[in-house]
C-alpha positions in Angstrom: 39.4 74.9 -84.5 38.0 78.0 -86.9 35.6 76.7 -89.7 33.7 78.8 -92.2 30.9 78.0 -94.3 29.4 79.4 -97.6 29.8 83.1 -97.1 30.0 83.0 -93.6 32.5 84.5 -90.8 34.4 82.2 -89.4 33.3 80.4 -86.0 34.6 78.1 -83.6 33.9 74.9 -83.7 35.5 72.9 -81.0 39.1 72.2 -79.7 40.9 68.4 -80.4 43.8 67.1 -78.0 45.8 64.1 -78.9 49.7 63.3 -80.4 48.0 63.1 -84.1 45.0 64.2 -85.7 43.2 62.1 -88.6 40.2 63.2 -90.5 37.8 60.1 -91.5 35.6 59.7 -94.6 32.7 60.3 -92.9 30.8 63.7 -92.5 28.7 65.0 -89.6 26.2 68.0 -89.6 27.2 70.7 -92.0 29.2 68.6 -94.3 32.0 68.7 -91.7 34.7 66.0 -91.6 34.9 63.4 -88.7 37.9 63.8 -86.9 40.3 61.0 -85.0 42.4 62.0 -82.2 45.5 60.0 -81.1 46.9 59.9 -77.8 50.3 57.7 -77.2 50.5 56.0 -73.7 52.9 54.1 -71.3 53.2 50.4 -71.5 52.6 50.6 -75.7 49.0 51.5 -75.2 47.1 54.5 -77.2 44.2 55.9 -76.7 42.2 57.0 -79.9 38.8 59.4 -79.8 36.9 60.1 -83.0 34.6 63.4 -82.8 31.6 64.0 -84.9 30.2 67.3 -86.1 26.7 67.9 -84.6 24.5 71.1 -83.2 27.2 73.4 -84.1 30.3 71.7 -83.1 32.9 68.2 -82.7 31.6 65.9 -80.2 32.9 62.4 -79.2 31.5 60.2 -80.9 33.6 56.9 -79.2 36.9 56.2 -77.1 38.7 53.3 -77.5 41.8 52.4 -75.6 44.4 50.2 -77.6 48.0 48.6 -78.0 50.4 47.7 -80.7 50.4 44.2 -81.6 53.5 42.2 -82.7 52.5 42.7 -86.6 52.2 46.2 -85.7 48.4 46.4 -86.0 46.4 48.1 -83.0 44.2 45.7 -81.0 41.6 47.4 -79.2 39.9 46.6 -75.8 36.1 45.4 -76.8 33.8 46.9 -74.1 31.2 44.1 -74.8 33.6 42.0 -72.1 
């Protein structure tokens, strides 16, 4: 992914995988938007990996693997268990 800044030529910044993309309302390093990846899996699982801006470039920041519930909201494995 290119980014620019004020004046600046454009660099590269990093490279996200995953079905969708999401940016998030936070901001890393350089005022640059946090990102969220999703991945779609067998068995009605996802996988979803949200990157952070930081020392030049998007870095994972968490993974968390989910799966639809019946309401359709996504319940995600807690790694404190």
């Amino acid at each position: 992914m290119p980014a620019s800044g004020s004046g600046d030529c454009a660099r590269y910044v990093g490279t996200f995988q995953g079905t969708a993309l999401e940016t998030l309302p936070g901001k890393g390093e350089d005022n640059m938007r946090d990102i969220r990846a999703y991945w779609k899996q067998s068995g009605g699982r996802m996988r979803l990996e949200s990157y952070q801006f930081a020392r030049g470039g998007y870095r994972i920041v968490d993974s968390l693997m989910c799966r639809r519930a019946t309401d359709d909201k996504l319940e995600c494995m807690d790694e404190q268990r």
